[in-house]
C-alpha positions as a Markdown table, in Angstrom:
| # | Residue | x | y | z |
|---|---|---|---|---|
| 1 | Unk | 0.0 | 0.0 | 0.0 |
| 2 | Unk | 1.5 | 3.4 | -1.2 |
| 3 | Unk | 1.4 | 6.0 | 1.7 |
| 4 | Unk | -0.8 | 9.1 | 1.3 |
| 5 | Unk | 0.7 | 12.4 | 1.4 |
| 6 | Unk | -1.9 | 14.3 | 3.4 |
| 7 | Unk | 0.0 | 17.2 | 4.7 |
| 8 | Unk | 2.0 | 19.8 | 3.6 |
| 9 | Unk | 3.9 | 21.3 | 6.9 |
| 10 | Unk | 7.2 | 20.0 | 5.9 |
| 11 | Unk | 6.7 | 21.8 | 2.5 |
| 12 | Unk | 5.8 | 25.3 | 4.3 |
| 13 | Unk | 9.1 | 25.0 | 6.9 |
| 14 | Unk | 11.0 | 25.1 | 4.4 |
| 15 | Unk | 9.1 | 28.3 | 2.1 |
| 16 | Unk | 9.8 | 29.8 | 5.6 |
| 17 | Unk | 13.4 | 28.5 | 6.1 |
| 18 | Unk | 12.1 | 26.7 | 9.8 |
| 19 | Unk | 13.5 | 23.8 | 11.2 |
| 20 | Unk | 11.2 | 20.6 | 12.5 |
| 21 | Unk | 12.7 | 21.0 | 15.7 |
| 22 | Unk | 12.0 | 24.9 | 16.0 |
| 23 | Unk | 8.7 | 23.4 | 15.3 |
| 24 | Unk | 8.0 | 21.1 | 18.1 |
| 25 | Unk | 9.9 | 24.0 | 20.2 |
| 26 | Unk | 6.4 | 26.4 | 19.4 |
| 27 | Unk | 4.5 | 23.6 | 19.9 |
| 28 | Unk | 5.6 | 21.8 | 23.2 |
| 29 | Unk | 6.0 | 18.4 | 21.2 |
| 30 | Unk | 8.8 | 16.2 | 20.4 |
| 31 | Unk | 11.2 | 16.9 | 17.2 |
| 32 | Unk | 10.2 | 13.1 | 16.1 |
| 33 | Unk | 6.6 | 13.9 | 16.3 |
| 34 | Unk | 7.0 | 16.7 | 14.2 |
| 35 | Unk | 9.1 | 14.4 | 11.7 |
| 36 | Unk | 6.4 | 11.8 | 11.8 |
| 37 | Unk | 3.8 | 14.8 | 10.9 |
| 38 | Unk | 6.2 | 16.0 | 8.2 |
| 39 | Unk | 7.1 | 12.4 | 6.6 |
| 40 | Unk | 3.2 | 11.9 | 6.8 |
| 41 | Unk | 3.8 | 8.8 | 8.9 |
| 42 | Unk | 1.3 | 10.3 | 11.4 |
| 43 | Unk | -1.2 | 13.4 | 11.1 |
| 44 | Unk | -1.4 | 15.8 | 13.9 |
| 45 | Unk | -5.0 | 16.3 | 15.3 |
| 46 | Unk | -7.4 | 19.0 | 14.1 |
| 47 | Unk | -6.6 | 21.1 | 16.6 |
| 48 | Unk | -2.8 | 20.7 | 16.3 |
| 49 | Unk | -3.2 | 21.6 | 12.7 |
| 50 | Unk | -4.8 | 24.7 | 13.9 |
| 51 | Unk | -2.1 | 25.8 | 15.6 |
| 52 | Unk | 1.0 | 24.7 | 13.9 |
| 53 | Unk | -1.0 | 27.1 | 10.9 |
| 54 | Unk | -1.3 | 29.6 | 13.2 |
| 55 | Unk | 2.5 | 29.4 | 14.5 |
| 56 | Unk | 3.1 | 29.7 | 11.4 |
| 57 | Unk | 1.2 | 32.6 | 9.9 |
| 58 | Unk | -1.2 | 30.9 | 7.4 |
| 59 | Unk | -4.3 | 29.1 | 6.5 |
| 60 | Unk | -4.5 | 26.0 | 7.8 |
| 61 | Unk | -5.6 | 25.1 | 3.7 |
| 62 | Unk | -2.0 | 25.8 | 3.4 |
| 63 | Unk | -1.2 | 23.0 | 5.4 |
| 64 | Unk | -3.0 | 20.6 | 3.8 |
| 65 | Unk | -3.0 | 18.6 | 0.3 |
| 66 | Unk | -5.9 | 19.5 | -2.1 |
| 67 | Unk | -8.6 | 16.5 | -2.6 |
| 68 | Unk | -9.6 | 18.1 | -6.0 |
């Protein structure tokens, strides 16, 4: 089974030249959760997605692959 790419937070790190670690500093998590979230070997939860978008200054659409 191919694995879905569902999110795009690695992909907007680096637009804004951020780390994964500088990440899970903001956010009070681990740097291998955030690695997980940014491999898409694990999505974060609604609310997590919220704010990592909001840490990082954009719509949480941004954050996320298109279904159409």
């Amino acid at each position: 089974m191919t694995k879905r790419i569902i999110n795009r937070i690695k992909v907007v790190l680096v637009e804004q030249g951020r780390t994964n670690k500088w990440l899970a500093d903001q956010l009070g998590k681990t740097t291998p959760t955030v690695s997980r979230w940014c491999t898409n070997d694990m999505q974060p939860s609604l609310e997590t997605l919220v704010e990592i978008a909001e840490i990082l200054k954009v719509d949480v659409r941004e954050l996320l692959i298109s279904t159409k």
